[in-house]
N, C-alpha and C positions, 0 to 999 in steps of 0.2 A: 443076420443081414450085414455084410461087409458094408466098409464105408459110413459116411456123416450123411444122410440127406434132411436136412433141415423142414423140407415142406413137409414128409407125411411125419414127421416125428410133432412137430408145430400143431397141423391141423388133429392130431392125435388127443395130443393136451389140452388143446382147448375145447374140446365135445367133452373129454372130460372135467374140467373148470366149469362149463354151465352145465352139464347133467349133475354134478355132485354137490353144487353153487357155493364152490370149494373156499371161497372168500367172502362170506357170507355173515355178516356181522351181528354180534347178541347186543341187545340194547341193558344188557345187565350180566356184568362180568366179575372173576374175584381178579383178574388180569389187570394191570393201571389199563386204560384207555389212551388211545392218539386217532387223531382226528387229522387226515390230508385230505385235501383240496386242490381240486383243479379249477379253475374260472370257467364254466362248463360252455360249451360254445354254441353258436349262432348257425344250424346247420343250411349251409348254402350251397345250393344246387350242383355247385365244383369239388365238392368234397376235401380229402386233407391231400395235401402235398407236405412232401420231406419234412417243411419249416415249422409245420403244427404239433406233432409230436414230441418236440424237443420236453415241454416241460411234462409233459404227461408220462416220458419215459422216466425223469426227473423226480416226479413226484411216485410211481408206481415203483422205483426203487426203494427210497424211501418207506414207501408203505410194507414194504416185502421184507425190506431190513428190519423193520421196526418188530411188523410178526416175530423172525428170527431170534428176538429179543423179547420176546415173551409178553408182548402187547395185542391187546384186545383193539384191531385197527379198523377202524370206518373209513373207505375209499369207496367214494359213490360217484357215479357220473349221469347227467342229463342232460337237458336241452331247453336252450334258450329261443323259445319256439315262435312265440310273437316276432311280428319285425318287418320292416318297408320294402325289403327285394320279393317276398313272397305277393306281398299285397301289388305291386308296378306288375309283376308275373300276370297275378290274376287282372287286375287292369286291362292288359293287352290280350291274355289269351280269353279270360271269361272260367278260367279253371277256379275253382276257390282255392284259397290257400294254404286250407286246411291239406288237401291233398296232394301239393307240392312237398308241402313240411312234413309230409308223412314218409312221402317218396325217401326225400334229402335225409332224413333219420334214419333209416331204413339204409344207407350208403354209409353214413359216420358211422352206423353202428358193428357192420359190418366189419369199413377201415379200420374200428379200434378195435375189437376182439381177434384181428389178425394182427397186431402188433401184441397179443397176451398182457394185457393189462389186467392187473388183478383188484377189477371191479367188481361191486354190490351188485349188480344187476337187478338184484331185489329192488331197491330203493330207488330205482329210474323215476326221474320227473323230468314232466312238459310244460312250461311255464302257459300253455294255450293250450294244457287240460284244465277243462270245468272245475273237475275235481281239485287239482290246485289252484287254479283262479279263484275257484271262494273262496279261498285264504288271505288273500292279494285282498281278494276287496274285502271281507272281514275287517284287514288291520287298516284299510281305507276310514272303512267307517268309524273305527276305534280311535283314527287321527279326527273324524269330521264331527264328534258325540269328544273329542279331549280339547283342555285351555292347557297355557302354561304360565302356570302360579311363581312368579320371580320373587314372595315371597319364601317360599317352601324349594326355591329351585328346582322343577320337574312339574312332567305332565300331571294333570288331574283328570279327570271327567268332568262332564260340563256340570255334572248333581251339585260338588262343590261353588262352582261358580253362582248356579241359580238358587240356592242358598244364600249367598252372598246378598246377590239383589231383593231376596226377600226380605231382607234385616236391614242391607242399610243402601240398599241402590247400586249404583254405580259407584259410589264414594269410597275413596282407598283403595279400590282394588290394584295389583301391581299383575299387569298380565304382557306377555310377551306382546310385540307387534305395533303396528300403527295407532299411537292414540287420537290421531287426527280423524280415523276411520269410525272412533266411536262416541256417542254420545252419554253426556250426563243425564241422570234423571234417581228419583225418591225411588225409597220404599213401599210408597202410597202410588206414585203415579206407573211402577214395573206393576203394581198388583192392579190396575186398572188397562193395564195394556191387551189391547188383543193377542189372539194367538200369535199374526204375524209379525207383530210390531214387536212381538218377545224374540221372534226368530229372526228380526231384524238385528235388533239389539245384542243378540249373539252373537253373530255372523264373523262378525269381525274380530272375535276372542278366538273363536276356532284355530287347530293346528291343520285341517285343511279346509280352505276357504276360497269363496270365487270373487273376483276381483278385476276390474279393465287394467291390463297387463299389457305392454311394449312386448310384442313376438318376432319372431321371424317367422315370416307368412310367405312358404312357397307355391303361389297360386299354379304354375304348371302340378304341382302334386298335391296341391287341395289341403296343407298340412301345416302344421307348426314345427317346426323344426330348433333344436334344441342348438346351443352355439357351437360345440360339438361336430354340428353335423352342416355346417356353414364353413366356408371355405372361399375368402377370396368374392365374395358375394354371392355365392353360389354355391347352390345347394352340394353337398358330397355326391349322395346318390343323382344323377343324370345331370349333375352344370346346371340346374335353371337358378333362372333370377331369385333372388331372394331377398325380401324389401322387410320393413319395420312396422311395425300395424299394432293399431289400440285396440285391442280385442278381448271381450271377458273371457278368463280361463280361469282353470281352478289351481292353485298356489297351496304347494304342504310349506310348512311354518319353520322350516331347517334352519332362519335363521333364529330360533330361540336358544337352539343347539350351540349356539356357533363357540362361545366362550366353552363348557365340554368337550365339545370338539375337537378345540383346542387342545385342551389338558389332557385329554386320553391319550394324544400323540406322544406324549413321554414315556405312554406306559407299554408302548409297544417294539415289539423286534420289527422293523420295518427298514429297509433302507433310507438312510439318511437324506436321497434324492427325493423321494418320493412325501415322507412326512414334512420337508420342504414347503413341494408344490400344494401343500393343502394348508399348510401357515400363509403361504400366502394367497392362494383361494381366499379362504376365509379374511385374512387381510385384516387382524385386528388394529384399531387406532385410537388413542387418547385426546380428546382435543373438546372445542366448541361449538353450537351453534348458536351464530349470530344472525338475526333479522335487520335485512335493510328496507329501509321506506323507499318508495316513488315518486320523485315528484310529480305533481299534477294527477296521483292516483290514490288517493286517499285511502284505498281499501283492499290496495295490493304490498303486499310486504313480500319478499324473497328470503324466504330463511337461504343461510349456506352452512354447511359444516366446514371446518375448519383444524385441520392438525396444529396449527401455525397461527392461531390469534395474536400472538404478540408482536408479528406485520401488519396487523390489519393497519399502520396508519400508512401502509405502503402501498392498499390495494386502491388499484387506481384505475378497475371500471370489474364490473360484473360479467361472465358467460354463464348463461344458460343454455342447457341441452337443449337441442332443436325440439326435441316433444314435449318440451315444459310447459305447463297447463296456462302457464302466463305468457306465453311467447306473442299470441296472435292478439289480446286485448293489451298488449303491451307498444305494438310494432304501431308508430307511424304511416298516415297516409304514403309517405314519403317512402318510406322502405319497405313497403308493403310488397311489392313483384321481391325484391333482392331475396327479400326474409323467405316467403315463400316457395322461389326458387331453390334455396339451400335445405330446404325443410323437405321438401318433393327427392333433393337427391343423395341425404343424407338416410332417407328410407331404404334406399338400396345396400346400403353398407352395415356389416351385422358388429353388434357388439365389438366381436374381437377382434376383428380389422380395422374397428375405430380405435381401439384400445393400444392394437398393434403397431400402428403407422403414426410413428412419432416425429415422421421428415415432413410431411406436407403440411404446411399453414393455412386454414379456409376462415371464413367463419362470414357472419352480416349485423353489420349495426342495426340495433331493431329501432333506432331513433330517439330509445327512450332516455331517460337518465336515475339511477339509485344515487341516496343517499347514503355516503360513510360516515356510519350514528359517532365517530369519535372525531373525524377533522370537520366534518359539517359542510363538503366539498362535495357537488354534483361528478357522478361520475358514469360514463357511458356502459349500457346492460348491451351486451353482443350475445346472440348465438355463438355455437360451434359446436362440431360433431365428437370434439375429445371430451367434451362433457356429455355423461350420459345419465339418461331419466330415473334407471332404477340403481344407481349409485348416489347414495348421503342424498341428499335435498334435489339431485338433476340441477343444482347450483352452485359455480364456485366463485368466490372473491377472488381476481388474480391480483397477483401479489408479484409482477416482475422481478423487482431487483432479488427475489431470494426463491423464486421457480423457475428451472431454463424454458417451458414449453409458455409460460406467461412471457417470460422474454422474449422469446423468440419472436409471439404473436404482438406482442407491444410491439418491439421494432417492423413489424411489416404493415400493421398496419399505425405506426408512427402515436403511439398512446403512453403518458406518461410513464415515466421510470423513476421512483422515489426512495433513495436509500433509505433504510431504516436501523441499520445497526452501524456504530462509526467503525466496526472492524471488516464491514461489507466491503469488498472490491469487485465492480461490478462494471467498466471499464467494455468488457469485452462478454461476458457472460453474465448471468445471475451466480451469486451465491449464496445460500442459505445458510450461512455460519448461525451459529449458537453465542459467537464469543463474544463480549463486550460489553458497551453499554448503549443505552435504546436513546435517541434522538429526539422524539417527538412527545407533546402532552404530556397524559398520566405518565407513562411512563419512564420519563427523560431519565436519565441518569441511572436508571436500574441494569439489572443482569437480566438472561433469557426466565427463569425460575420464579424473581419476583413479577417482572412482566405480566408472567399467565396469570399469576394469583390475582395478580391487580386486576388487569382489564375482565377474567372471569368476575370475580367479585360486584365490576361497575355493571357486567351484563346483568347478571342476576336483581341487582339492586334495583336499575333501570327498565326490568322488566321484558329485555330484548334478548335475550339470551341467556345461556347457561352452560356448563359443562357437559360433555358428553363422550363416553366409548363409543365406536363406528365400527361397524361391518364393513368388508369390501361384499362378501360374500349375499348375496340376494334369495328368497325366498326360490324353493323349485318350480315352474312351473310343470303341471300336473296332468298336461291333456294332449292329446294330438287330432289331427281332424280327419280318419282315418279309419278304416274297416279291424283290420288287422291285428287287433287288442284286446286287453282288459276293458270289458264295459263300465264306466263308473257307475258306482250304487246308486244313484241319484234321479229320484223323479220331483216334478213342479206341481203345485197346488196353488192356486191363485199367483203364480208370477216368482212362487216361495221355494227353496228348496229345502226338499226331506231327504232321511238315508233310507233306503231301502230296510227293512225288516229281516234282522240275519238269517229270521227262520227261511225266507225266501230266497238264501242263496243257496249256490252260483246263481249269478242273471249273465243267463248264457246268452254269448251274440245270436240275433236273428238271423235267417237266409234273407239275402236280399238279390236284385235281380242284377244289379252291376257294381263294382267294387270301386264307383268315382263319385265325387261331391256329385249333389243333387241340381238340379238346373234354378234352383234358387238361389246356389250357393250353400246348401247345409251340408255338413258331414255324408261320408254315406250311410252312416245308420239312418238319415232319414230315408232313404229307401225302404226300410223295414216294414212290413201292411203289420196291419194292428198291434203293434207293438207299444203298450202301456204297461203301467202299474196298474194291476185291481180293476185291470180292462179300462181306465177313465185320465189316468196321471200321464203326460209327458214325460220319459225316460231322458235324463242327460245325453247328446248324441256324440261327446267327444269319447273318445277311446284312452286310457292311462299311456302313458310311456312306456318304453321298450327297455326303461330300466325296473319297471313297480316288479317284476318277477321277480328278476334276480336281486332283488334288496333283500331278500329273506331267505331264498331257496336254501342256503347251507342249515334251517332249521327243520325242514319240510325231510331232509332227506333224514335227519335222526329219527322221524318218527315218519313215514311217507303214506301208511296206509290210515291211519289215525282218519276216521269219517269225526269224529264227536270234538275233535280240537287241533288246530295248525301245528303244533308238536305236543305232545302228551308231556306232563309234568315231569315224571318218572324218567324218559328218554332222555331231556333236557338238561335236567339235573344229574347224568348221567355221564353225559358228551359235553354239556357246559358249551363249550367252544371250539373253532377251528385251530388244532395246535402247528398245522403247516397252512400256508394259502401263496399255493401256484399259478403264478397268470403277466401279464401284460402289463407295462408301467403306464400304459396309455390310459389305463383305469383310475388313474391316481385321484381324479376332480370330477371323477361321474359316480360310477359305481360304487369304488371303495368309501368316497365321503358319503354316499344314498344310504348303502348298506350302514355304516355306522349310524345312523343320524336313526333309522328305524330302529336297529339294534338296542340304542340308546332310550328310545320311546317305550318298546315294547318293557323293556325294564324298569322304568318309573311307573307303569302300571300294572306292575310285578309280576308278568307274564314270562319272562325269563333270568337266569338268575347271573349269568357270566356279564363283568364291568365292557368288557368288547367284543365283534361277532370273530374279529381274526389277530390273534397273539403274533403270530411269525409269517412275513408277505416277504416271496421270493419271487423277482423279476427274470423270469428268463431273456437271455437275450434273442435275437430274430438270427436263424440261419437263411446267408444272402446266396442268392442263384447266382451259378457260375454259366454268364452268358457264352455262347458262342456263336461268330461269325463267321462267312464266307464272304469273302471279295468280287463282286462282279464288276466285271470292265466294262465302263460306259458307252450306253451305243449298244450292247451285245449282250447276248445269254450267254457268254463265258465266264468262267469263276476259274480266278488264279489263286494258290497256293498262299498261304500266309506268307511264307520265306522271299516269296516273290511278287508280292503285291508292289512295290517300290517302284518297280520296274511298266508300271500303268498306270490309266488313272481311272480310277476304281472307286464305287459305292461298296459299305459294307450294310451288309444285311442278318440282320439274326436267323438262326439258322437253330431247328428242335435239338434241343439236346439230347434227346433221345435218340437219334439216328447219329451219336458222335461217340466214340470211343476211343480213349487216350487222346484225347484232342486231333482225332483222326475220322471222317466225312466218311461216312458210308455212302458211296454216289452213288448206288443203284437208289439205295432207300431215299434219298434226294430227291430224285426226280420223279419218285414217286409220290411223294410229297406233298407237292401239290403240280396242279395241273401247268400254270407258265413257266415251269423246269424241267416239265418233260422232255425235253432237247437242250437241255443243260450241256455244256461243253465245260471239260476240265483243262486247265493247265495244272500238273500236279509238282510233288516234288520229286529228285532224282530217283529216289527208291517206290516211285508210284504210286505214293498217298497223296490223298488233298489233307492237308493242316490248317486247322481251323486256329480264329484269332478266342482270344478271351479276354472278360472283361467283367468284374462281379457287379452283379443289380440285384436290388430287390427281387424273388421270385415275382412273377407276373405272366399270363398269358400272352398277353403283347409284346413279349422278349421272348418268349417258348423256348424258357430256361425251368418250368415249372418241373419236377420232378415228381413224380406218382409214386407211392411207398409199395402200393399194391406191386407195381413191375419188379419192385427192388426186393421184396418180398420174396415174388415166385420167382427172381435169379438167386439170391443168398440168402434169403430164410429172415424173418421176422427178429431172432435172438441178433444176429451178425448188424440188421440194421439200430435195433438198441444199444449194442454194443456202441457203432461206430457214430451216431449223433453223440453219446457222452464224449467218446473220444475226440470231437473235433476241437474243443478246447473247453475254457471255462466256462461254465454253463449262463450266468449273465451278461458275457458279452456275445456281439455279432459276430456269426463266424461264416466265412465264405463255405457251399458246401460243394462238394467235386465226389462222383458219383468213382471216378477211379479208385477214391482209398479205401472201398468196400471190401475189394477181392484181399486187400490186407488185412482185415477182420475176420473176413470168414477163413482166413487162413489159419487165422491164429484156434478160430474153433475147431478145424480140424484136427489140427497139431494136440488141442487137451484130449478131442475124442480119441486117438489114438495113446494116450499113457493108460486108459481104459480098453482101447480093441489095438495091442498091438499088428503093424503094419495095417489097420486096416480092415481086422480079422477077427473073431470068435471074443467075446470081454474075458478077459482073461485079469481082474485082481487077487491078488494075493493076500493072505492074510499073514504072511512075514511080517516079523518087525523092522521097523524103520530106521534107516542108519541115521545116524546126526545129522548129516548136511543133507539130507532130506527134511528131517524135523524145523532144522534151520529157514530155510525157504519157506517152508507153510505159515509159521511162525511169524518172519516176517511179512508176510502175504495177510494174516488176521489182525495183526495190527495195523498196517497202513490202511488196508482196507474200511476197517472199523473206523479210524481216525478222520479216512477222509470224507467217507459218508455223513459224517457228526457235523462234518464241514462244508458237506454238501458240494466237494470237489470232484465229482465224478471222473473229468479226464482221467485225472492222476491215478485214482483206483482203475482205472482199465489198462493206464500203463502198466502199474504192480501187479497186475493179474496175468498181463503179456511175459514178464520178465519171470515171473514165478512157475510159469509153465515152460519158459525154455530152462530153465535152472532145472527141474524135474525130467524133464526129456534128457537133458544131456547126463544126468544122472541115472537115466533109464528107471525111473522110477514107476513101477505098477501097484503098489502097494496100499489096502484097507486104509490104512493107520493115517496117511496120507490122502488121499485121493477121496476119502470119505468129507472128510473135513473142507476139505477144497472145492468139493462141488458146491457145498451149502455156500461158501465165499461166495459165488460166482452166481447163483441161484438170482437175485434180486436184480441182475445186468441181463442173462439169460436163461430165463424161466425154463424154456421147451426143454432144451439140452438137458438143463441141470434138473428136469423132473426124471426124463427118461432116464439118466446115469444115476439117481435116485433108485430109482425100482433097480433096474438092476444089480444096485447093491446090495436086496435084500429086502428093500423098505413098503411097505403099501404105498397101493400106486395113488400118487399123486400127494405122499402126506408130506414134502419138504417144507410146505410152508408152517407144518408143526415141528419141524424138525430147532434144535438151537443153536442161535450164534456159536461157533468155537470159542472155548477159551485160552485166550493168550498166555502163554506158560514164559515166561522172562528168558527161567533156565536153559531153553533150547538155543537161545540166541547166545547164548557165553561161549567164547573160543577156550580151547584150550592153552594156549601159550597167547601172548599178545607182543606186538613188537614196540619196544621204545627207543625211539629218539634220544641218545646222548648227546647234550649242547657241554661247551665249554665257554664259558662267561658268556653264554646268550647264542654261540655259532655252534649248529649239530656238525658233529664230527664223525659220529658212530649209528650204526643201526643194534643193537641188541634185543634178543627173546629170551620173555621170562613167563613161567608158570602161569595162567591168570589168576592162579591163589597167593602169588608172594606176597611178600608183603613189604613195605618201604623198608625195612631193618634189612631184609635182605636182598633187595636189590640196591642198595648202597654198596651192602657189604661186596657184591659179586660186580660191583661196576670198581669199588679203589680197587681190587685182585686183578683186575685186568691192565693189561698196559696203554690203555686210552690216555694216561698223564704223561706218560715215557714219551708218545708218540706225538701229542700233540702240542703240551704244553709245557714243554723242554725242562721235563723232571720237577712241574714246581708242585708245592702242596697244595690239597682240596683245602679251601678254609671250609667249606660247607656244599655237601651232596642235597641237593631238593629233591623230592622224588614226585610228581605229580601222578598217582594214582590210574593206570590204563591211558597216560598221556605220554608219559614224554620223563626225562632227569637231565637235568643242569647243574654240570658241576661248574663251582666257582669257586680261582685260583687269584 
């Protein structure tokens, strides 16, 4: 068959890749092991455009190269199958969602096996299969049955705990979490407590536990929504309101993690951006909590934490978070509407746009007044919405002269301003210098160091405070209120919760008859008819989140069909970890810290043995849609020319990139378009085209710049578009994408297919030996190539592969010796190709991914002669070639024989020839 046709060579290979399930991974190998990763995706009813594949071709090189290299390689792909657009679908049409997400899967699956990715296919997981959902709630239950022991650092099971309370009560124990949430009691009075009153007593130890929690409650979607997915007060999916609400939900215990959390970040290849954003997530901080009194309230005290105790004689009135449990018996008759008014509209605003918005000053005096336990000065308690409930105490001492946002709010609403350190200059801003000496009481005359020791010390003594580390970082919340999930394991028994009995998992979602909260207000699982425990127990009706899947999935797929345990021991200890992980930075404070924080768990209760679930995290970057417009003249259905738009006054309009070629308006396919174009009028340019404008955005259907891979596909073949996403530049940054530089790629694949079918024609390699500047070129091509894959620079290796096949071509090179070696280079860029020109070499069909790296041979690349640079005292004078075997004795000797001193340096003597070796000789006179 003359010629390259990329599709039936394509769809050829890949009937054979799943018939032969060609990359098919042993869960026990004598090979080392590598383990790549993709962030497996979210399949939504649009399927992938251009921008989704980038890493996936990224990481499927990788996994191909590493084969090459004689590794036993795990690349598994599935589906993150739970999730909110499926369940709004079934909302409005009444379809379940199971059958949308079946559809949707059934398109990505398709999409990726025509791009040849050299997936497991074996090992496919549905995060909203049964069969993996019992796993999900398994390690649920294994957080809701664990404590965490701050003596021993790590998870336990609760046996150890109630052990504990058998022998000495509640006394000593050090367990992660709120000790306010729990109570004291003997070893006589736990053995005397009823069943519930023991599961009371627990509750509160648990790593997951339920709890009245501050949410974002989006009533248009009946849901809890995570900060994430909160936007501007408003929800992501559909803009509804989204307000603040006290509502019990269930809480896994992430922050017992938080300090590990921490310290693992050092031990990882991660981008330095990214381990970042999760220091400060987590947000560790050294400091105090101090308790102030009330007056006139004998029995309300406002703890605050404190980074900065040694202002406290600066703080000169209190905020509390508007949802602080003290706000409403704290607030005067007096400012009873103001307070309440801010409280009503401070519910609309989420976490992070409170957290975010550091320009507007709000707040309301609640009337009250606290006491500062060190100046003995009434000082005014205000609300405001930059304090928030579930950060430190939901209470802080401000401390203007050395906080700008305490400042700011003192000066507007006119509240004093107290230096406290004499090196403060505070004139026009706050400043929180460190330098100097302290002004007030205790501790006048000190530095910031003795300061803290001191007034720590008076805390403790006095019974009001203490030292303390701080989390920014807050417990997860656990639930959503929502069809379209993980069921939590959890039924009620007198008002009580129990876990589910593992023998009894999955606890598969019920059918129910409409997928919206119930007209009571409950979840929709309360729609479910007889849906109990043991036919008699109240089932939990919230649903898990849309990350509880994917926090484990990369162990499910080492072991996937495993019915008797979530990964089998042997697997585990086998694959240990993921040694690539490709995905989204946008993961950095959801997933990636969920995934660790399980990771972490599962391993103190010695279920898996690897210190983290992902050693090496690669952010690809986002390839941006190259918009294009057409200009309509105002008033008219005429569209004028880009060149000529100047010349009018003209709306611009996006316009499908699809019907544009070389920035050139295919007007018939315009106006067929859509129907108000049908009488489209052109003004064109001199040679008859319409010239469209451009402008790079985000892909988006609302710019109808999305690109389809499937069209790009069946014009240039699946290999040409792998090829040409590496090529568009460095693989983590953003890169505009333009559908023109394709026919440049597939060019370049024709051009190799032909040093194998010259003109075109019949394959025709030779088994001749190879002249040197053939050997040369390959040479160079196995080393960059290797080099830059190691570095994960893919542009640059498709450059060297373009430049190594015109070097061959102009050498007219057909030759075994050559072209054998060269395919397997090229193999892990463009699988189809390089399988086909595989067999035809000789090889079984389809075994290149057994085939090995080339090895790099030095010697091919040594020139025969080499040219040196002769300087005279520092300035090159001469060009001379010598042997590449001379050696400095005699290219001295053969540079004084020459008249280079006669000529240049008017007869005077060498005091000394330098010879720098394949560089360069400097003679100096």
């Amino acid at each position: 068959m003359p010629g390259y046709y990329p599709q039936d060579i394509e769809k050829k290979w890949q009937a054979h890749w799943k018939d032969q399930q060609t990359f098919k991974a042993d869960n026990a190998a004598d090979k080392p092991k590598y383990y790549v990763l993709d962030m497996f995706p979210y399949p939504s009813g649009a399927g992938l455009h251009v921008g989704h594949p980038l890493g996936y071709i990224a990481s499927d090189i990788v996994a191909r190269y590493k084969r090459l290299q004689g590794f036993n390689v795990l690349h598994p792909m599935g589906f993150d199958s739970f999730g909110l657009p499926a369940e709004q679908y079934a909302i409005q049409t009444g379809q379940h969602p199971a059958i949308t997400t079946e559809q949707n899967i059934s398109t990505y699956i398709k999409q990726l096996s025509a791009l040849g990715f050299s997936y497991d296919w074996s090992r496919e997981v549905r995060t909203s299969d049964p069969s993996y959902y019992k796993w999900t709630q398994w390690i649920f239950l294994k957080l809701f049955n664990s404590w965490y022991n701050l003596d021993t650092d790590r998870a336990e099971p609760l046996k150890t705990l109630l052990e504990k309370f058998e022998q000495n009560g509640s006394e000593g124990i050090r367990a992660a979490g709120d000790e306010e949430e729990r109570h004291s009691f003997t070893a006589g009075q736990w053995k005397m407590f009823t069943e519930k009153q023991k599961l009371q007593a627990v509750h509160p130890y648990r790593l997951a536990y339920q709890q009245d929690t501050y949410v974002n409650w989006c009533p248009a979607l009946g849901t809890v929504l995570s900060n994430d997915e909160v936007k501007d007060g408003l929800s992501e999916r559909g803009g509804f309101p989204v307000e603040r609400r006290l509502m019990p939900q269930w809480n896994l215990r992430i922050t017992a993690y938080a300090d590990r959390l921490l310290q693992g970040l050092d031990t990882l290849d991660w981008p330095d951006a990214v381990k970042e954003m999760q220091r400060n997530w987590i947000g560790k901080s050294i400091g105090a909590e101090v308790t102030f009194a009330v007056q006139g309230h004998e029995q309300a005290q406002i703890k605050v934490y404190t980074t900065r105790v040694d202002t406290i004689y600066g703080a000169t009135f209190l905020v509390l978070a508007p949802e602080h449990e003290l706000v409403k018996e704290l607030t005067t008759p007096e400012q009873q509407q103001a307070v309440q008014d801010y409280v009503e509209a401070t519910k609309r605003r989420s976490e992070r746009d409170r957290m975010a918005d550091t320009k507007t000053v709000s707040g309301a005096f609640t009337g009250a007044y606290a006491i500062n336990p060190f100046t003995q000065e009434p000082i005014q308690i205000w609300i405001a919405d930059y304090v928030l409930a579930g950060y430190g105490t939901g209470a802080v001492m401000a401390v203007p002269s050395g906080d700008q946002r305490d400042y700011v709010f003192a000066k507007h609403f006119q509240l004093p301003i107290v230096q406290v350190v004499d090196q403060q200059q505070i004139d026009e801003q706050a400043d929180p210098t460190k330098e100097g000496t302290y002004l007030h009481g205790l501790i006048q005359g000190q530095n910031y160091k003795q300061a803290t020791q001191t007034l720590i010390q008076e805390l403790e003594q006095r019974g009001i405070g203490k030292g303390k580390t701080n989390f920014r970082l807050r417990d997860a919340i656990f639930g959503r209120q929502r069809y379209w999930g993980e069921p939590i394991p959890i039924y009620y028994k007198d008002g009580t919760a129990y876990g589910v009995a593992e023998a009894d998992l999955p606890l598969v979602l019920p059918e129910i008859d409409e997928y919206k909260p119930t007209e009571t207000g409950e979840p929709p699982l309360g729609r479910a008819k007889d849906w109990k425990y043991q036919g008699q127990y109240e089932y939990e009706l919230s649903t898990m989140p849309g990350w509880a899947g994917s926090s484990w999935y990369y162990l499910r797929y080492m072991d996937p069909q495993n019915a008797e345990r979530f990964v089998g021991q042997e697997a585990e200890q086998y694959w240990q970890q993921v040694d690539l992980y490709m995905g989204g930075a946008e993961h950095a404070t959801g997933h990636l810290l969920y995934s660790r924080f399980w990771h972490l768990f599962l391993k103190d209760l010695g279920l898996v043995t690897a210190p983290e679930p992902f050693q090496k995290l690669i952010n690809q970057g986002m390839i941006l849609g190259r918009s294009n417009f057409v200009y309509r003249i105002n008033g008219t259905n005429t569209f004028v020319t880009a060149s000529k738009k100047a010349d009018h006054q003209t709306t611009a309009l996006h316009v499908d990139v699809n019907i544009v070629e070389n920035d050139v308006l295919d007007v018939e396919a315009f106006r067929n378009w859509r129907e108000e174009y049908s009488n489209a009028e052109f003004i064109l340019e001199d040679n008859g085209t319409y010239v469209v404008g451009v402008e790079v955005e985000k892909m988006s259907k609302s710019k109808y710049n999305v690109v389809n891979p499937d069209t790009l596909i069946e014009k240039f073949g699946a290999d040409a578009l792998r090829l040409y996403e590496m090529f568009l530049g460095p693989l983590e940054q953003f890169k505009p994408w333009n559908t023109n530089g394709m026919s440049g790629v597939a060019g370049f694949l024709k051009k190799l297919w032909r040093l194998y079918h010259p003109q075109d024609g019949d394959f025709a390699v030779t088994d001749e030996a190879a002249k040197p500047a053939e050997l040369k070129a390959l040479h160079k091509a196995i080393r960059k190539v290797e080099e830059d894959i190691e570095k994960f620079s893919f542009n640059t290796t498709v450059s060297a592969l373009m430049i190594t096949v015109n070097e061959l071509t102009a050498l007219d090179t057909h030759k075994r010796a050559v072209l054998e070696p060269l395919v397997v280079l090229l193999s892990p860029y463009a699988p189809h190709l390089s399988e086909e020109l595989w067999q035809k070499l000789g090889h079984a069909p389809g075994s290149i991914s057994q085939a090995a790296y080339p090895e790099f041979r030095e010697e091919y690349l040594m020139e025969d002669t080499v040219n040196y640079p002769v300087a005279i005292n520092g300035k090159v004078r001469e060009q001379l070639q010598f042997p590449a075997t001379a050696t400095p004795q005699e290219i001295e000797a053969a540079v004084r024989a020459t008249d280079i001193l006669a000529r240049f340096a008017e007869g005077k003597e060498a005091k000394k020839v330098i010879v720098v070796p394949g560089r360069m000789v400097n003679i100096v006179v």
